[in-house]
N, C-alpha and C positions, 0 to 999 in steps of 0.2 A: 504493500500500500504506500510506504516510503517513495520507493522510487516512480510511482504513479503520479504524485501529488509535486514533487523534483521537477516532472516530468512538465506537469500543467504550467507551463511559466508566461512571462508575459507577454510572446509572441505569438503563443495560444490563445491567450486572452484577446489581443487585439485583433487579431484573425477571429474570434468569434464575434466580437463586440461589430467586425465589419458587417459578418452575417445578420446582426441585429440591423443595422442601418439598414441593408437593405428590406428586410423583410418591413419597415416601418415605412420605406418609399412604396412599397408595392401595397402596405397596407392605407396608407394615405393616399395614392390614388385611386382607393376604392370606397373612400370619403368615409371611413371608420372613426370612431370617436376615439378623444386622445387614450381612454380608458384602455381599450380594445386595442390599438396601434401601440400602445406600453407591454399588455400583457402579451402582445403575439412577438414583440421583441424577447422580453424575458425567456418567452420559452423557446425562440430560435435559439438564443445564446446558450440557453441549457443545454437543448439538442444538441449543439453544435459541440462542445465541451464532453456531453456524453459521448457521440459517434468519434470524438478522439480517442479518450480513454479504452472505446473499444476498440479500435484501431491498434492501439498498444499492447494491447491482450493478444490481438486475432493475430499481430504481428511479428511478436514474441515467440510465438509457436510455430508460427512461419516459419520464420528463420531459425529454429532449434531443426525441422526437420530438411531444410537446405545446407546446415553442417553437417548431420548425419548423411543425405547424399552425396554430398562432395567427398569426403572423407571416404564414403564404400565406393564411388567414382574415383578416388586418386586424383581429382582436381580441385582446384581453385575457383571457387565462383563468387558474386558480391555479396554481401551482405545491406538489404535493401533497408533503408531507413525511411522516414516521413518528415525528417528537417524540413525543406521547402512547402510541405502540406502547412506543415506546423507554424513556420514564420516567415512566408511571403505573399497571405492573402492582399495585401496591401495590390498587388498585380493581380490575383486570379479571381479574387469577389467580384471587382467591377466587370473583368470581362464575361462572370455568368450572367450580369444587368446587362450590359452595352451589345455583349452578343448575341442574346433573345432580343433584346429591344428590336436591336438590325435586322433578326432576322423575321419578325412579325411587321414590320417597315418593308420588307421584299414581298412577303406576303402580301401586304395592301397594295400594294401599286404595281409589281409588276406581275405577281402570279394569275394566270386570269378564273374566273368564275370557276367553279366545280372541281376545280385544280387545287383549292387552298388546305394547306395543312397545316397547324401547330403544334409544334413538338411539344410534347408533355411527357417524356420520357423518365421522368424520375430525376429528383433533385442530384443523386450521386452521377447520372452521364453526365448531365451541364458541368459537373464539378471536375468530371475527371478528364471533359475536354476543355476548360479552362487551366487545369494546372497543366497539361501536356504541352499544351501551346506558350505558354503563359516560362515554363521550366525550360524547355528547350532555349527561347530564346534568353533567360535569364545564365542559365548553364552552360550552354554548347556556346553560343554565341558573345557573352556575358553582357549583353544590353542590358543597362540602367536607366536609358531615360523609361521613366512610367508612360509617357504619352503613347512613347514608341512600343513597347513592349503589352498597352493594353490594347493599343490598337489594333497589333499585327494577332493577337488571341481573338477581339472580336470579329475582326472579319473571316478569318477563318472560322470562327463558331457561328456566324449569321450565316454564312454561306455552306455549311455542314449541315444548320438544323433545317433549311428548305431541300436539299438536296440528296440526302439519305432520305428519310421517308417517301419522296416521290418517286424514285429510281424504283425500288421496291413493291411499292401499292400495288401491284396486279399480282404477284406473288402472295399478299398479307390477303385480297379480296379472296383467295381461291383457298386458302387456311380457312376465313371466317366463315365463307360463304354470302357475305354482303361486305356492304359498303363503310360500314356503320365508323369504321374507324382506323386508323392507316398504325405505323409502326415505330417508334423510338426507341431506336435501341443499337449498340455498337455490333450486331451481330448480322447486319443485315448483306456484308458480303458472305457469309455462312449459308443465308438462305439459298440467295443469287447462284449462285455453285450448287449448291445441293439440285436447285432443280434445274441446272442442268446438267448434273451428273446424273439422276435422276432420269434421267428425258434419255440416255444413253445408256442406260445398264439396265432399266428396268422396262423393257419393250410395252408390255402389260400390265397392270395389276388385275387380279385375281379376287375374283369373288371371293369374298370372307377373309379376304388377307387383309389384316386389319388389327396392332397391335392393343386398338382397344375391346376386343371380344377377347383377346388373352384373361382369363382367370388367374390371377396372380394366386402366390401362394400367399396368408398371411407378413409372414416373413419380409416378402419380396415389397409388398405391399407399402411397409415402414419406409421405405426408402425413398419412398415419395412425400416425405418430411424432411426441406432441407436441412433442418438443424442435426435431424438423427443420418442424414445420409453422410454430412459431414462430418461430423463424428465418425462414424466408421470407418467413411473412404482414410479420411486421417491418421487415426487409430490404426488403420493396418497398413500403409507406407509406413509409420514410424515402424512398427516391428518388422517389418521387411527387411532396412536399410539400418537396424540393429543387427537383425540377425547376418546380412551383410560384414556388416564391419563386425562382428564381435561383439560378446557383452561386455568385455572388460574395456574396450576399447570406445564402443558406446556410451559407457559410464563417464569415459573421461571428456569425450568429446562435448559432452552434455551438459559433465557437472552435477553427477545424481547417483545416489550407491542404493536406490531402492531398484529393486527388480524390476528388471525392462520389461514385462508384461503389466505389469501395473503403470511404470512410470508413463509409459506408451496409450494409456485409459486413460490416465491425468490429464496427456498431452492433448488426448484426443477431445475429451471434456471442453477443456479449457480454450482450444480452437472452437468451437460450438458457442460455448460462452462467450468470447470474445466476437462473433457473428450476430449475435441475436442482442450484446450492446449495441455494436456498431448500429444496426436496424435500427434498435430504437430511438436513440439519437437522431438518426436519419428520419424517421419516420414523424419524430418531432419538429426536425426543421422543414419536411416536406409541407404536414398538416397547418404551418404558416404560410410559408412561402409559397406552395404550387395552388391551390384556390385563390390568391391573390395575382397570383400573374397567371389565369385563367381566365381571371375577371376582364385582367388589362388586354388580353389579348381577342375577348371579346368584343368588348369595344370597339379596338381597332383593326383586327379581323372578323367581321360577324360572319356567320355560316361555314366557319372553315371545320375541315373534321379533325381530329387530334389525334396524335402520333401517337402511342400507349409505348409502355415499357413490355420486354418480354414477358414476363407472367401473364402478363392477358392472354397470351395463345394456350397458356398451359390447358385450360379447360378443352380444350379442340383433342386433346392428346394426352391425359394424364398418362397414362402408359407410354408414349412414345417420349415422351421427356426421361423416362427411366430406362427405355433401350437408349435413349442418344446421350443420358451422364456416364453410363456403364461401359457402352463400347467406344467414347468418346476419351475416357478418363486410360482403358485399358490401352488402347493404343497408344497414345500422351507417354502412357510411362512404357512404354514397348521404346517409342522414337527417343526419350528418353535415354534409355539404355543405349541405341544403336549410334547415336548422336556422340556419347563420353565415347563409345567404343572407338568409333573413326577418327576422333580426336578435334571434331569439328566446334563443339562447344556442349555448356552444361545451360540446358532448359528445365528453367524452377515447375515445381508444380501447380496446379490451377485448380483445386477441388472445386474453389466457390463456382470458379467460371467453367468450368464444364458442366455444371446443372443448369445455368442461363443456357451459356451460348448453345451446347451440344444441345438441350432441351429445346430450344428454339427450332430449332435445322432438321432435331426428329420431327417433331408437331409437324412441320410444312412437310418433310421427307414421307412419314407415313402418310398424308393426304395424298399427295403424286404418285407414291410408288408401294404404300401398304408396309407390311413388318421388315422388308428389306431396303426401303425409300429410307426407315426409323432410322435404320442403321449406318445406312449411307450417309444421315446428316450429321453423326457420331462420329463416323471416319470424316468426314470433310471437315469437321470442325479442329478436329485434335491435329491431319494437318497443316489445316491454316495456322493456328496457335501454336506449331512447331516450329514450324518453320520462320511465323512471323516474329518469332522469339530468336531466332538467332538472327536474323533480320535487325533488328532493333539493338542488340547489343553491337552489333557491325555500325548503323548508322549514329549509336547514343553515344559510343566509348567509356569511356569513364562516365558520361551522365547516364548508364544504363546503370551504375553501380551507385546509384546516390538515391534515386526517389521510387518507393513502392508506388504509387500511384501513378508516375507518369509511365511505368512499365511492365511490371509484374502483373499490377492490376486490370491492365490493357484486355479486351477482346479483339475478335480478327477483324475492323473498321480500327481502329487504332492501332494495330502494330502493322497491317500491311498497304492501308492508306493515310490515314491521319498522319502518325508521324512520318514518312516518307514525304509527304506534302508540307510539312510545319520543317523540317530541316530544310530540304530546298527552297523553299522562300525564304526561311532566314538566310540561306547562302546570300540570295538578290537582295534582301533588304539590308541585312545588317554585315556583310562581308564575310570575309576569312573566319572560320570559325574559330574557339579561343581551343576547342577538345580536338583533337583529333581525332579520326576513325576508329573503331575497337580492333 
């Protein structure tokens, strides 16, 4: 608890205290009373402060199980921290305003009628393509002026959040079966491949092929609870890559003389725990902030459809979200392996993101191609998220080795477009980079 509280210091504080300001602009242009526009500040700022603390937790145990696979790999890989999450919102809050704002401004005026979409993706994407863009050029590049560095994030994020959901939409109409609602989510090159891998390997689908008439067993069932899936998936890579490297050796790499079947339950717990903080945190700052720039974007987009986060599909496929985390996750750690082997580089693991993304790309996969479409969207997903991982440590270098969120945290819209896109135009806008290549 010590070093949690060490932890919360005062660049935390004014990174959340920014969160507060803004949740208070979007709550006063919804013309709330001072009352109401105080108490929805307070409790951004609490959320905001909790979803760190969970961050800390969830992260902690990240990287316990990223030194136990280096070590049974025989490599060297980073050890990812949240410094810049922690102490440079001063850059990446505005650009979550300035780059909704821009892109519900593109919306109005140049998208036309029946075309309009607003991203409503969950408070954590706007956030995680705010620090990517926002880090890259603070990092790789080391631009200080704020004008420059909030601008080059905003326009890349107005011109992200009309242009992923559109690209998409006829893929997300043929999941939903209507119109009713388009797509926000980093996973949407995921889909886009799956069906057209899809459209190639699965000539037909088959009457009754269908991974939701599956009768799960009990058992199998549970896993369709992220909390307890990640729990487990976790829980059993840590005893893997102990049994790998040794228990004695395990022990030391760790810092723990209680038995690795237990300590490995802790670990596992404790990743769980630290997800279901973060959440709520998150869930706090969402419940101020996204009904208030709902509002705003009503106003100044009326009749647009709104872009949902992944979980919306999950209901299209609850079973196909559990073949595409399963064979999505299996694979991951297959290329994993083959990856230390060739010498080409060490790719972290992704529990949380292979139940989004991979879960996403089943739900669309079994709709197109039935229980092997599911799985298809599992392999394509694990890999994208392979390959876009050594991708990113190539173009990040050493800034692949400094921020959990602008990397680790990434889906495949972020490691194989976004950041690709956010380095080379910092190349044209801000010059010579200060990092070199990895």
């Amino acid at each position: 608890m010590q070093s949690i509280l060490e932890w919360i210091d005062l660049d935390c504080v004014v990174t959340a205290c920014m969160f507060g300001v803004l949740v208070m602009a979007a709550q006063a242009m919804m013309r709330k009373s001072a009352g109401q526009i105080f108490c929805s500040a307070v409790k951004a700022v609490t959320g905001f402060l909790i979803f760190n603390t969970g961050v800390f937790v969830f992260l902690d145990t990240a990287n316990r199980l990223r030194l136990l696979a280096t070590a049974a790999f025989g490599v060297e890989a980073p050890a990812n921290t949240n410094a810049f999450f922690r102490s440079n919102g001063i850059y990446y809050v505005p650009v979550m305003a300035f780059g909704f704002l821009l892109h519900l401004l593109i919306e109005r005026k140049l998208v036309p009628e029946g075309r309009k979409i607003v991203y409503m993706g969950g408070c954590h994407v706007l956030l995680r393509l705010a620090l990517l863009t926002t880090g890259i050029a603070v990092t790789v590049y080391k631009e200080t002026n704020w004008l420059y560095v909030v601008a080059f994030g905003t326009v890349i994020t107005g011109l992200w959040y009309c242009i992923q959901p559109m690209y998409i939409d006829k893929q997300i109409e043929r999941i939903r079966g209507d119109s009713a609602a388009a797509y926000g989510h980093q996973t949407s090159i995921s889909i886009a491949i799956t069906a057209l891998a899809v459209k190639l390997l699965v000539r037909k689908r088959r009457d009754g092929d269908d991974t939701e008439e599956i009768k799960l067993p009990k058992l199998a069932a549970v896993l369709r609870d992220m909390g307890v899936c990640m729990f487990l998936l976790q829980s059993a890579a840590i005893l893997a890559f102990c049994a790998a490297c040794g228990t004695e050796a395990a022990r030391e790499v760790c810092g723990t003389q209680l038995p690795v079947p237990v300590w490995a339950v802790a670990q596992g717990l404790q990743f769980s725990a630290g997800y279901f903080i973060l959440t709520s945190g998150l869930r706090m700052i969402t419940s101020e902030l996204m009904p208030a720039l709902g509002a705003v974007s009503q106003k100044l987009v009326p009749n647009a459809k709104a872009a949902m986060d992944v979980p919306t599909l999950f209901p299209f496929g609850q079973n196909a979200v559990l073949f595409g985390a399963v064979s999505g996750s299996v694979l991951f750690f297959a290329l994993m392996l083959l990856f230390a082997k060739l010498g080409w580089g060490f790719i972290g693991g992704a529990t949380l993101y292979f139940y989004m993304a991979a879960g996403g790309a089943a739900v669309f996969g079994n709709k197109a191609g039935g229980r092997r479409g599911a799985v298809i969207g599992g392999v394509v997903t694990a890999l994208l998220m392979a390959g876009g991982s050594l991708l990113i440590q190539y173009l990040g270098g050493a800034f692949y080795t400094a921020e959990y969120f602008c990397n680790v945290a990434s889906e495949p819209d972020d490691r194989l477009l976004l950041y690709p896109i956010a380095i080379l135009l910092g190349r044209l806008l801000f010059g010579p980079r200060e990092i070199p290549f990895g």
